[in-house]
C-alpha positions in Angstrom: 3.5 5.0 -7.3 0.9 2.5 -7.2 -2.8 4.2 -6.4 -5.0 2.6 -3.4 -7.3 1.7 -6.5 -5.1 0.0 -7.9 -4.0 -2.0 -5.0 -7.7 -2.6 -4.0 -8.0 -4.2 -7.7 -5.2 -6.3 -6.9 -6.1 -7.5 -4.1 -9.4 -8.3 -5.4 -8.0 -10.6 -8.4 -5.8 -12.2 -6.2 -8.5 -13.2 -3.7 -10.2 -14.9 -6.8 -7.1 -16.7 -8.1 -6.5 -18.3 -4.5 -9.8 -18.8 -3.6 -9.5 -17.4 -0.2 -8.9 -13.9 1.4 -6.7 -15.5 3.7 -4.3 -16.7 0.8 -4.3 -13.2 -0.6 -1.5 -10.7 0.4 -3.7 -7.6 1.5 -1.8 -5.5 -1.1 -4.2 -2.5 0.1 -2.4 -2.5 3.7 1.2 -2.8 2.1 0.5 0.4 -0.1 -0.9 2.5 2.6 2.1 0.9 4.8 4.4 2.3 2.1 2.8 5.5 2.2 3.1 6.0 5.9 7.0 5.6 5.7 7.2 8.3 2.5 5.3 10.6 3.8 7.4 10.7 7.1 10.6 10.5 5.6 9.2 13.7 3.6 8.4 15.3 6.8 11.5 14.5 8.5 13.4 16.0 5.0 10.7 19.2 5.4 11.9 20.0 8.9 15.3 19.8 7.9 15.0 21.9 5.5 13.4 24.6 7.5 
C-alpha cells in the first residue's frame, strides 16, 4: 500500500513537472481517501465477525 510519504513525494514532483498545484492531482487526498474506505470496510468485516 502506498505510504502518505510517498504520496506527499508524488505530489510534490508532479507539482514541479506541471508547473502549477492546480495541474497536480493531490495524490495525498486520494491515498487518505483510499484509506478511509479500507479501514471501514475492515470495520464493517470486524463487526461481522464478532
Amino acid at each position: 500500500m502506498i505510504t502518505i510519504e510517498l504520496a506527499q513525494a508524488i505530489n510534490e514532483d508532479r507539482k514541479r513537472v506541471f508547473g502549477s498545484y492546480a495541474f497536480a492531482p493531490d495524490m495525498v487526498a486520494h491515498v487518505l481517501r483510499i484509506r478511509a474506505e479500507l479501514e471501514q470496510a475492515v470495520n464493517a468485516d470486524m463487526r461481522g465477525i464478532s
